[in-house]
C-alpha positions in Angstrom: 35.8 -22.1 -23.9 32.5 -21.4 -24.4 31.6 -18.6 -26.0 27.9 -16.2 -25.5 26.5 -13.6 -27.6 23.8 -11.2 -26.8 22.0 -8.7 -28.5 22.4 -5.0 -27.4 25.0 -3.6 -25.6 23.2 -2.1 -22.5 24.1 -2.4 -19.0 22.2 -5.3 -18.4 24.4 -7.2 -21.2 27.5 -5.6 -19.2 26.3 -7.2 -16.1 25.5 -11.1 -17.7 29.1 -10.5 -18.4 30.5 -9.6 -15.4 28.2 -12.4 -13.8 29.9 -15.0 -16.4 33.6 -14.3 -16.2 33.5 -16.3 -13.0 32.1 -19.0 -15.1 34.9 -19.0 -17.4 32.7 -17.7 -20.4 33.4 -15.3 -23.1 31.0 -12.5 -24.6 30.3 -11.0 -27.9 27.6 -7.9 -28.1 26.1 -7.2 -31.2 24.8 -3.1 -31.3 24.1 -0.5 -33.6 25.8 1.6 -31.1 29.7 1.6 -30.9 29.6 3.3 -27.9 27.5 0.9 -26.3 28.5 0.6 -22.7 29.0 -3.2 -23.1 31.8 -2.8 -25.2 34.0 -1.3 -22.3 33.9 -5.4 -21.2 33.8 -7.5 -24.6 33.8 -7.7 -28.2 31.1 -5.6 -29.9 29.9 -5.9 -33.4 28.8 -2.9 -34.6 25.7 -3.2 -37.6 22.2 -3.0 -37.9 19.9 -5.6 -37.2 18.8 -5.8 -40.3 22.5 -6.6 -42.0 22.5 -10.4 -42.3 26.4 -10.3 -43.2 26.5 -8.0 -40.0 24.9 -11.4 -37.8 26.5 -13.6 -39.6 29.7 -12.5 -38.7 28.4 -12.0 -35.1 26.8 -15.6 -34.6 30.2 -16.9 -36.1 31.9 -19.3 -33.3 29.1 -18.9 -30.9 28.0 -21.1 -28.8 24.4 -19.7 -27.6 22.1 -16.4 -28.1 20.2 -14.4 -26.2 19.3 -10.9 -25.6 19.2 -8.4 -23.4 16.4 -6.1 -24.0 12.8 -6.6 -25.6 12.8 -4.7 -28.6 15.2 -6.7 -30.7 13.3 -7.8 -33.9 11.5 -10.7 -33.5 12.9 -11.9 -37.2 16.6 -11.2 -36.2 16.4 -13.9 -33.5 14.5 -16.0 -35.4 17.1 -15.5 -38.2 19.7 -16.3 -35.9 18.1 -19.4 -34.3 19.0 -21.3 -37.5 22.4 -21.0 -37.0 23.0 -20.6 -33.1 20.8 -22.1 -30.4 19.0 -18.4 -29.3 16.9 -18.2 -25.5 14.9 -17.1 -24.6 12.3 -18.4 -27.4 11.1 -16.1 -30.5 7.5 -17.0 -29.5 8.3 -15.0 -26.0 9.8 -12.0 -27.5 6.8 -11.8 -29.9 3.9 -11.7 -27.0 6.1 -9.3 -24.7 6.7 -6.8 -27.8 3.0 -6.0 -28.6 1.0 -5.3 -25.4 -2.8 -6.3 -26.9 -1.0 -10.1 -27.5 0.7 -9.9 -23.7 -2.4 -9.4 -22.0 -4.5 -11.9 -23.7 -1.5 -13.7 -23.2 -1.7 -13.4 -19.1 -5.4 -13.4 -19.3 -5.7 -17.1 -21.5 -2.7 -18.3 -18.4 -5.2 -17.6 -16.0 -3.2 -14.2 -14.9 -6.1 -11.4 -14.3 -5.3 -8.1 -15.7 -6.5 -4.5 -16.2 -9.9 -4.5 -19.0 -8.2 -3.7 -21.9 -9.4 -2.8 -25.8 -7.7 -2.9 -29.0 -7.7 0.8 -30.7 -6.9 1.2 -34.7 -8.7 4.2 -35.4 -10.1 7.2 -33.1 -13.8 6.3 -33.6 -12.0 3.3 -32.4 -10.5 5.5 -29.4 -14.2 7.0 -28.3 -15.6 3.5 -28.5 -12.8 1.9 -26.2 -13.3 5.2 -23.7 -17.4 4.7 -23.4 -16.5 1.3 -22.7 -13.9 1.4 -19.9 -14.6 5.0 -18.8 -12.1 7.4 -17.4 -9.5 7.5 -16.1 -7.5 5.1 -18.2 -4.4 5.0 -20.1 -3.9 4.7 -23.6 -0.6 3.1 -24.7 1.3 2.0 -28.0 1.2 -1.6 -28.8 4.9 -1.5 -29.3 8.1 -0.2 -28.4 6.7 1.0 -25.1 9.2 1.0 -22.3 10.2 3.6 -18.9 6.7 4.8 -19.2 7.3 5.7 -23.1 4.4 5.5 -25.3 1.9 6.1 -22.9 -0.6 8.4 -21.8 -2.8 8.9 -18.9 -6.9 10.1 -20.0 -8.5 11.6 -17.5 -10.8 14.0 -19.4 -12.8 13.5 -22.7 -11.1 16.4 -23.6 -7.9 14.5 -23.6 -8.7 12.5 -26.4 -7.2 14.6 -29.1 -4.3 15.2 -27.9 -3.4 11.7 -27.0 -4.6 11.0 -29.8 -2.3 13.3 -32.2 0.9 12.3 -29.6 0.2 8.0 -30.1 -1.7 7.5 -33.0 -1.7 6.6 -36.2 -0.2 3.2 -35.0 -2.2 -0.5 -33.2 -2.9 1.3 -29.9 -4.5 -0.4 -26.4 -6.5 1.1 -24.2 -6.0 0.0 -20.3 -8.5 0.6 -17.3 -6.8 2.9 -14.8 -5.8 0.8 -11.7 -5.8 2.4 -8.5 -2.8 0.0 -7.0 -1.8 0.2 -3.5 1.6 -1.1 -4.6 3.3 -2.6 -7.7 5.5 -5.8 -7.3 7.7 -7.7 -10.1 8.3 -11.6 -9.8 11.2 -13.0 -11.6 11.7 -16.5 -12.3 14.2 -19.2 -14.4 13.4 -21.7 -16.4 16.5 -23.9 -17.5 17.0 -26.3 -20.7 15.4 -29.2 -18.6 12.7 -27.4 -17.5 13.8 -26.7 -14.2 12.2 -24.0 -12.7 13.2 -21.3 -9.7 11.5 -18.4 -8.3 13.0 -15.2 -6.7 10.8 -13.6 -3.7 8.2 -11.0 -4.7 9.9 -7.3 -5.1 7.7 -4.3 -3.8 9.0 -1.6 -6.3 8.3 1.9 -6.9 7.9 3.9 -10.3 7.9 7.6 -11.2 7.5 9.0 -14.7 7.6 5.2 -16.0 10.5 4.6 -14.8 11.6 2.0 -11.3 13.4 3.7 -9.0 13.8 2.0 -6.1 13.1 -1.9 -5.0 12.6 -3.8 -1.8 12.8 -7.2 -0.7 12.7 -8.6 2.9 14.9 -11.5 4.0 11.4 -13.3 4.7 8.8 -12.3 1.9 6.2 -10.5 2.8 5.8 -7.4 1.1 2.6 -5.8 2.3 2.5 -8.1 5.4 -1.1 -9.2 5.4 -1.5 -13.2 5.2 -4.1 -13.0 2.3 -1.9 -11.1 0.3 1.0 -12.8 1.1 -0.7 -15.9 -0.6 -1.6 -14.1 -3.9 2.1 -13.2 -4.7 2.7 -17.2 -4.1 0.3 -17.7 -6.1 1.2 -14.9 -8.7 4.8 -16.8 -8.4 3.0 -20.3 -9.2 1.3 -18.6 -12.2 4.4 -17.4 -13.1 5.9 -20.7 -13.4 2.8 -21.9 -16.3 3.9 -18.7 -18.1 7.4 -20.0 -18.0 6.1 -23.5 -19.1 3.6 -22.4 -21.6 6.6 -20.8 -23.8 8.8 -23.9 -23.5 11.2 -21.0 -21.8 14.8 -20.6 -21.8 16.3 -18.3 -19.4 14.7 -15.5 -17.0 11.4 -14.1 -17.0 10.2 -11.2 -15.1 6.7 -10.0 -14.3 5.4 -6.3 -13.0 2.1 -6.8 -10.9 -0.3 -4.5 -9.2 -1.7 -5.0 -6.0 -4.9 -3.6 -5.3 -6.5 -4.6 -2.2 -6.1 -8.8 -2.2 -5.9 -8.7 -6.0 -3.0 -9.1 -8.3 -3.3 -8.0 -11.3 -0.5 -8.6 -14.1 1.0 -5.5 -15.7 3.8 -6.6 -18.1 6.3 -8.9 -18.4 10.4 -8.5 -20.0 11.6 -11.8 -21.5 15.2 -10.6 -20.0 17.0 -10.3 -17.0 15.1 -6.9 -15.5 15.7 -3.8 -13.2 13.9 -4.7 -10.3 16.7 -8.0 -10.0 19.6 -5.6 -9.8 19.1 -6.3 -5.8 19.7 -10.1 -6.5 23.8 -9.5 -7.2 24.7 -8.9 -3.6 21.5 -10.0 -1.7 20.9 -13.4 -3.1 22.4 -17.0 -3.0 22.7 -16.3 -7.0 22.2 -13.3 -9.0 19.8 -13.3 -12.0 22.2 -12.9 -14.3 24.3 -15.7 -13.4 21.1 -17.7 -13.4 20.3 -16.4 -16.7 23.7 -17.8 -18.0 23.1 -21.0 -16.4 19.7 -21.6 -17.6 20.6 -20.8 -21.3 23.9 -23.2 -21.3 21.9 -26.1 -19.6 23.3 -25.5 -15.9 21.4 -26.3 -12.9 19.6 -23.3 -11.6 21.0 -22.0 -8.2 19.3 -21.0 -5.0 17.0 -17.5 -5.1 17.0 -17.2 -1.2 17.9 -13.4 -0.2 21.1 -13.2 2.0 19.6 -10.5 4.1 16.9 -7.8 3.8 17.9 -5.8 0.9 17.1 -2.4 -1.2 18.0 -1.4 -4.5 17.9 2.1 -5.6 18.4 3.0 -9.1 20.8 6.4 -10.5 19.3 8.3 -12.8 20.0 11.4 -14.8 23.3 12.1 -12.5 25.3 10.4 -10.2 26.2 10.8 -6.7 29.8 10.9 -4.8 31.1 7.6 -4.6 32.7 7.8 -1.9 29.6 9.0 -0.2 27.9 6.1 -1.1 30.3 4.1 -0.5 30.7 5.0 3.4 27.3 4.0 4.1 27.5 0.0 5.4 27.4 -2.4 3.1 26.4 -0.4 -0.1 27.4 -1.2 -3.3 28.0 1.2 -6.3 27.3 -0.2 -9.7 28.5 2.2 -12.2 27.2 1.6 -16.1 30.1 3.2 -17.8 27.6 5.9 -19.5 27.6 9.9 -19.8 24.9 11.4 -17.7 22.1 13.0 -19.2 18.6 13.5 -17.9 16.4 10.3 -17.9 19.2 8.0 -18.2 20.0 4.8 -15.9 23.5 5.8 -15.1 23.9 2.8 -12.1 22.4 1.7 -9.1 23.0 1.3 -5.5 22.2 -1.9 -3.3 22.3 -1.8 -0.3 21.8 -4.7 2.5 21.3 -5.2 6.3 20.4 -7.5 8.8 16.9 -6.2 9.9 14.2 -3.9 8.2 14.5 -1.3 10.2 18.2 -0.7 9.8 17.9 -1.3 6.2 15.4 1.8 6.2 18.0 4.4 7.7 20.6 3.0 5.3 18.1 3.8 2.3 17.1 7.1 3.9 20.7 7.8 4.1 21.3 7.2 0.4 18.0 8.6 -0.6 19.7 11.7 0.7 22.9 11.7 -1.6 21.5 11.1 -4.5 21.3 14.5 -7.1 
């Protein structure tokens, strides 16, 4: 039987599993956590990444790697490729873990982006500012994620303070983009190359973190032909991104859409939030094409089964059986304790037309805490 590990125990390791039991696959987490919430479903190795003996015994048996959140070290999977076949490649990991080498990234793949200026020092930091003017956002290179290591300058009185909260680290400073909307992309790209594309997601983000996602049963997000064509297009460029890393697995991409423009945000090497939608309301979910692209399976279909919403829990949950009374919802539970800020589940929810999918969102908008 073959046997998959995957680094960190979150609930997006929990769902790979749950989307390869059909398969017949077994799991193995490796966390420094040992209440990671993947460990409620397989084997978890407790250590820290930097215990060799720890991976050792971890990559023991296995036949594949991969990971299930972007700030793994780089050197642990590269570490591990010596002994197990690990996807997606190091090379990805590296560009999506420092922002400055992402963009340059997008921008040398012919993917536009925000202007955007390295800062090392704070004459550094007043340089970058009389160059792209405010507003703009000043983030960490690293470890940024759910709107983490990030702050928004609107004043040049703002400078310090940002400055005192972010520095003393490799720090980029982004032009402020007025979006109209913000959509992810998500793609596969298996062992032999083959590649397949799930329809653009409108999504929406407060305090850095997605709440909610949206994706009609024919694609079409803002609704205007011109756009329309820039997301296929954004999906096309997505593709030479997947190509360009000799990829392994799925890739997701966040976008802004100002006016007919897309501009590329960031991109997770991972299966991603905004595909939650894609485990009841498409042909096959992104984690089981994850698993299938890793092990060398052909890629399944990424048509939606109907117009769909997903909505994400956060902080506290609702009543389930609430939820559960509104048609076709489904409750994903991640097995954690509440707390505020935390991704606790999510809710997707499906119907047959956009309008009645809006009063079942409403609805469940509604019951949330």
């Amino acid at each position: 039987m073959t046997t998959v590990g995957i680094l960190g125990g979150g609930q997006l390791g929990r769902m790979l599993a749950l989307a390869g039991y059909p398969l017949g696959l077994r799991f193995r987490f490796f966390d420094p956590s040992p209440d990671a919430t993947a460990g409620q479903l397989a084997e978890l190795h407790v250590g820290d990444y930097g215990d060799t003996a720890a991976l050792d015994r971890f990559a023991e048996g296995l036949d594949t790697i991969t990971y299930e959140w972007e700030n793994v070290p780089a050197d642990v999977v590269r570490y591990l490729s010596a002994r197990v076949p690990v996807y997606p490649p190091v090379v990805a990991l590296e560009t999506a873990q420092d922002r400055l080498l992402e963009k340059q990234f997008f921008n040398a793949n012919s993917i536009p982006t925000p202007r955007f200026i390295a800062v090392d020092d704070r004459a550094g930091l007043d340089a970058a500012v009389a160059e792209l003017g405010l507003p703009s956002v000043l983030k960490t290179r690293r470890e940024g994620y759910d709107g983490k290591g990030q702050v928004v300058l609107r004043e040049p009185r703002d400078l310090d303070a940002a400055w005192q909260a972010l520095g003393e680290r490799p720090l980029i400073l982004e032009s402020f983009v007025p979006f109209d909307r913000e959509v992810a992309v998500i793609a596969a790209r298996g062992r032999d190359g083959q590649v397949a594309v799930y329809p653009p997601v409108e999504i929406v983000q407060r305090e850095g973190m997605l709440r909610s996602a949206r994706v009609p049963r024919v694609p079409h997000v803002g609704g205007e032909a011109q756009e329309i064509e820039q997301l296929a297009m954004a999906g096309w460029q997505l593709m030479d991104l997947l190509n360009a890393l000799d990829y392994v697995g799925v890739l997701a991409i966040e976008l802004f859409v100002v006016g007919n423009q897309i501009l590329g945000n960031e991109m997770a090497p991972r299966v991603h939030n905004s595909g939650h939608w894609t485990i009841e309301g498409a042909q096959t979910s992104q984690f089981e094409q994850h698993l299938r692209a890793i092990l060398g399976l052909p890629l399944g279909s990424t048509e939606p089964r109907a117009d769909v919403a997903m909505l994400n829990l956060i902080g506290d949950l609702p009543d389930t059986a609430e939820v559960l009374a509104v048609p076709d919802a489904h409750l994903h539970l991640y097995g954690k304790v509440p707390r505020p800020g935390r991704k606790l589940g999510h809710i997707t929810v499906l119907a047959d037309d956009a309008a009645t999918l809006e009063q079942r969102v409403t609805r469940l908008e509604g019951l949330l805490p």
